[in-house]
N, C-alpha and C positions, 0 to 999 in steps of 0.2 A: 814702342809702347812698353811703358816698366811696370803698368799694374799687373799683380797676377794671382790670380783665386787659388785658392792653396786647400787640394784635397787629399784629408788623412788615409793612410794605406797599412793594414795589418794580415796579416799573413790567412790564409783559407781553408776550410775544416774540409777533412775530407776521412769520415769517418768508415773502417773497413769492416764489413760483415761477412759472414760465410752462411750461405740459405742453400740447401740441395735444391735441384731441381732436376725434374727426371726428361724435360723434354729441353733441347736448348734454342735459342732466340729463333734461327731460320727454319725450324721444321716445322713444314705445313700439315696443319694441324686435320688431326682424320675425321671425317664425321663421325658423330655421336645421334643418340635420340635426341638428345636437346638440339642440334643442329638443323635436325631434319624435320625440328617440329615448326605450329608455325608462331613460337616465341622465341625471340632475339636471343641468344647469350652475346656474353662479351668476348672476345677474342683470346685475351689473357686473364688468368686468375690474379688475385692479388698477390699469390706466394712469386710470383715468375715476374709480375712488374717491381717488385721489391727486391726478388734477383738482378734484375734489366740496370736498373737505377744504382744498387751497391754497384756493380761491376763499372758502371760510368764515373761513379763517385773515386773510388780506385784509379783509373785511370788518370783522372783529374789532377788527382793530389801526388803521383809519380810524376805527372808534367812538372806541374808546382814545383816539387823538392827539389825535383831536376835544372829548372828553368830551360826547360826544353820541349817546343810545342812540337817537334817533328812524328810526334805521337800519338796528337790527339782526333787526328782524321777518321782515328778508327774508332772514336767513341764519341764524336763531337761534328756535326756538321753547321750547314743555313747558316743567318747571320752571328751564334756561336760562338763558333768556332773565330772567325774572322773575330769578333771580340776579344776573346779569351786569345787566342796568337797574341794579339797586343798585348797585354795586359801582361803576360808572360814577358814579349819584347821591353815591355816596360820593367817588369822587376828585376831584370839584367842590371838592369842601372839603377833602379832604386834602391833594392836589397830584397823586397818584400810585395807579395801578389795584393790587388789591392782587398780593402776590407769588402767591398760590393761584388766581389765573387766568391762567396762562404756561400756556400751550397747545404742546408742540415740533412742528418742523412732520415730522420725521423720526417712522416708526412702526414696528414691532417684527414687527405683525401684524394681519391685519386679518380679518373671518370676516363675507363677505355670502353673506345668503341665495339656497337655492336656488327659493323656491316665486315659484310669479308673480299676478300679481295683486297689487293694492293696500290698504293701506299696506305700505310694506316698514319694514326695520330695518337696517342696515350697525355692526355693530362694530369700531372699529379703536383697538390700543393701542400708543399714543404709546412713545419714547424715555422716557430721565430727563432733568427738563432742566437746563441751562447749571449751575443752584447746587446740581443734586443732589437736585432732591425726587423724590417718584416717579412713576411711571410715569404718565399720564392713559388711563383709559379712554374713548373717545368712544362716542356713539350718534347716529347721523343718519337721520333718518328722512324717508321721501319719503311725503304723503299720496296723491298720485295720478299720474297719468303726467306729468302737463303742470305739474306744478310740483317747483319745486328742493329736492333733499335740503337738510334744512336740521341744524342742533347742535340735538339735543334733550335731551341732558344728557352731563354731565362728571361722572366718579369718580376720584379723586386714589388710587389704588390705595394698601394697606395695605403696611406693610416689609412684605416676606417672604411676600408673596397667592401661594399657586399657584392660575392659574385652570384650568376645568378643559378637554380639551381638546374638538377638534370633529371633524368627520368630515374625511375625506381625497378631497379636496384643503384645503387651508388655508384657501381661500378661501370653502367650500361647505359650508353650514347650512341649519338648519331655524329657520325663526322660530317661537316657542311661543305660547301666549294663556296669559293670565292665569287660566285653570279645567284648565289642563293637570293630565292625571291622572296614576299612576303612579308619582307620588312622595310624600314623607313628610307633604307637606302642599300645597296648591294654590298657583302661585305668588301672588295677591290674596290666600288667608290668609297667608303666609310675609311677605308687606309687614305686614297690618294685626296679628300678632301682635307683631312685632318692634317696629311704634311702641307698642305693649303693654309688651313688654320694655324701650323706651329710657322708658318713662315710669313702671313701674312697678320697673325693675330687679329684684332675686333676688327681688320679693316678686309678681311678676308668675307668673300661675299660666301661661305657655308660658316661662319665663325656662329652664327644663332643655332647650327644645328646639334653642337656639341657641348658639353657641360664644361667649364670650365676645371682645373684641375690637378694633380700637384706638379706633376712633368712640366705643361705650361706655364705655372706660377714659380719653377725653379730656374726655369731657360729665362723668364723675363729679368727673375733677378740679377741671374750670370752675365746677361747681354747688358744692363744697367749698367753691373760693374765693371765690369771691360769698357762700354763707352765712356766714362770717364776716365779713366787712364788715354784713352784717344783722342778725345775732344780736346785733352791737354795740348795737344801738337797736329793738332788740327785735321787730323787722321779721319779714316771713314772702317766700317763693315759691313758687311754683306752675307744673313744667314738664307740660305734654301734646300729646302727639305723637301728630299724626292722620294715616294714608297720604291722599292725594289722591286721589279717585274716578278710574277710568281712568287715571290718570296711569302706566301699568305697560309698560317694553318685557321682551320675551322671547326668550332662546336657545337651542335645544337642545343638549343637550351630545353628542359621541360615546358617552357613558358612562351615556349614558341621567337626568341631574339637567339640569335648570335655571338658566342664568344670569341673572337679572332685575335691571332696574335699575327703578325707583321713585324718585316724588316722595312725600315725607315732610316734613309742617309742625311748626312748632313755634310754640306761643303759650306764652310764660315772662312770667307775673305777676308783681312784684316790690312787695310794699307794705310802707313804712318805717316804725315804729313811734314813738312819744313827739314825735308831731309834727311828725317830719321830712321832708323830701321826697324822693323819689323819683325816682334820678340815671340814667342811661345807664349803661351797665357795660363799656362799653370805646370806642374810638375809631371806630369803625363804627357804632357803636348812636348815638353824641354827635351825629356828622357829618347821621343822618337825624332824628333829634329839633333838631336845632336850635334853632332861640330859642323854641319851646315851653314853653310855663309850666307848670313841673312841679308835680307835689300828689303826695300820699305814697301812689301808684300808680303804675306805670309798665308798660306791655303792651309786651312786643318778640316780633316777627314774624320765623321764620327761615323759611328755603326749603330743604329736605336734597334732594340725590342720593344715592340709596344702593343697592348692588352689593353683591347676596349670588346665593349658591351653595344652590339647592337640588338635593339628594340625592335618588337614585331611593328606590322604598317597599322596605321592609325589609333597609336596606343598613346601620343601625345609625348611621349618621351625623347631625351636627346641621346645622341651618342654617348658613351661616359667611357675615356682611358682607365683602366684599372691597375696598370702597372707597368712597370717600363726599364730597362736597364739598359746603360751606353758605353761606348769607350772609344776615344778616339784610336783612330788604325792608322792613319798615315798625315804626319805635316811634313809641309816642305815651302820653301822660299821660292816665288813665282819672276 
């Protein structure tokens, strides 16, 4: 196959701040009168999730400069990390991180949870940054007292995402679980339908459940352009889209729906027909296949973040993705 979609890649912002703070990430935090009464506070203050996040940001952009991911475990986990390693492995060979991991360091709004106990979840959504893309959703997550919140996924938010909102104060939520009731559909169904829908599109029997959207209207493109370079040589593919076991954070909304963010894979088979072989399909897929000896199969390996909007139960409304970022992690010749 010699067509191939060609995506621009410029370097990643990773702006550094210095915030005191008097308590640091893993210290379990003493009660107070606010704790003990019986109104919720939030976990962390705004001054300490704006510490949490420069310190990630830092970390980020030392990989970056470096081209060296053997570092980022300790500020990066979830499907993340497994991205960003790529993308890194990727700029070995390209020169440059791609432009869809600029992280700003300025944020809009942030929504940590009220409940205590462990693991937690911190939502915070980024500025637009410097060239104008949009907005990043962040997720960081602390597994236990004594260790550091770390990036456990990025959502590159949709033009025009309303998310929805949260309780009052701004900063004071409820973290949800993946079997949360109440709504249209549980948020682990709501992932594993949807890679149903990204794999099976209108022909998928939950396809009416979900709004249509710019992730799926970008994949439709992508797969268009790809099959014709294959259909040239009589070639076939094969996309399927599986949600990640556990891979699932959760939000409550004030409105009573679900904001979830989920890891979603992708394994796209590509086999070239009348003998020919079986090429990389754009410059990130080239970068991790390398001097690999191609045959007329080729398997490439993506990593999704994906950010949808689940609605309370009989409120008439569909699923809606709100954001999503990807990178492929591993090709190889089958």
């Amino acid at each position: 196959m010699t067509k191939r979609i060609r995506n621009a890649v410029t370097a990643v912002l990773a702006l550094m701040l210095t915030v005191s703070l008097a308590a640091c990430e893993g210290q379990v935090p003493q009660p107070t009168a606010a704790d003990t009464s019986s109104k919720a506070t939030p976990d962390l203050s705004e001054a300490q999730e704006k510490h949490i996040r420069e310190q990630i940001l830092i970390a980020l952009g030392d990989a970056n400069d470096a081209k060296d991911a053997s570092g980022l475990s300790a500020r990066m986990t979830g499907p993340q990390l497994a991205i960003h390693s790529a993308r890194i492995a990727i700029a070995k060979k390209t020169g440059s991180i791609s432009r869809y991991a600029t992280i700003p360091n300025d944020i809009v709004q942030t929504v940590i949870p009220t409940d205590s106990g462990w693991p937690r979840t911190v939502y915070s959504i980024t500025t637009t940054t410097d060239d104008q893309q949009s907005k990043r959703l962040l997720v960081l997550t602390q597994d236990s007292a004594r260790q550091n919140y770390k990036l456990w996924g990025v959502a590159r938010l949709f033009q025009g995402t309303k998310l929805p909102s949260f309780a009052v104060p701004d900063i004071g939520a409820k973290m949800g679980t993946a079997k949360d009731a109440g709504l249209i559909m549980t948020p682990e169904q709501a992932v594993e339908r949807y890679a149903d829908v990204l794999t099976n599109g209108d022909s998928s029997q939950f396809a009416s459940s979900f709004a249509d959207d710019e992730l799926r209207q970008t994949l439709a493109s992508t797969t268009e352009q790809v099959q014709q370079g294959i259909s040239s040589n009589k070639g076939t593919q094969q996309q399927t889209f599986t949600a990640e076991p556990g891979a699932i954070q959760v939000m409550r909304s004030s409105d009573g729906g679900d904001l979830v963010v989920a890891q979603i894979n992708l394994e796209w088979t590509r086999q070239a027909g009348e003998g020919r072989e079986s090429l990389p399909a754009n410059d990130q897929e080239n970068a991790l296949f390398g001097n690999a000896k191609a045959t007329s199969t080729l398997k490439a390996t993506y990593v999704f973040v994906v950010a949808m909007y689940v609605p309370e139960a009989n409120s008439g409304k569909q699923v809606t993705a709100v954001g999503a970022d990807r990178e492929v992690v591993k090709v190889e010749a089958q």
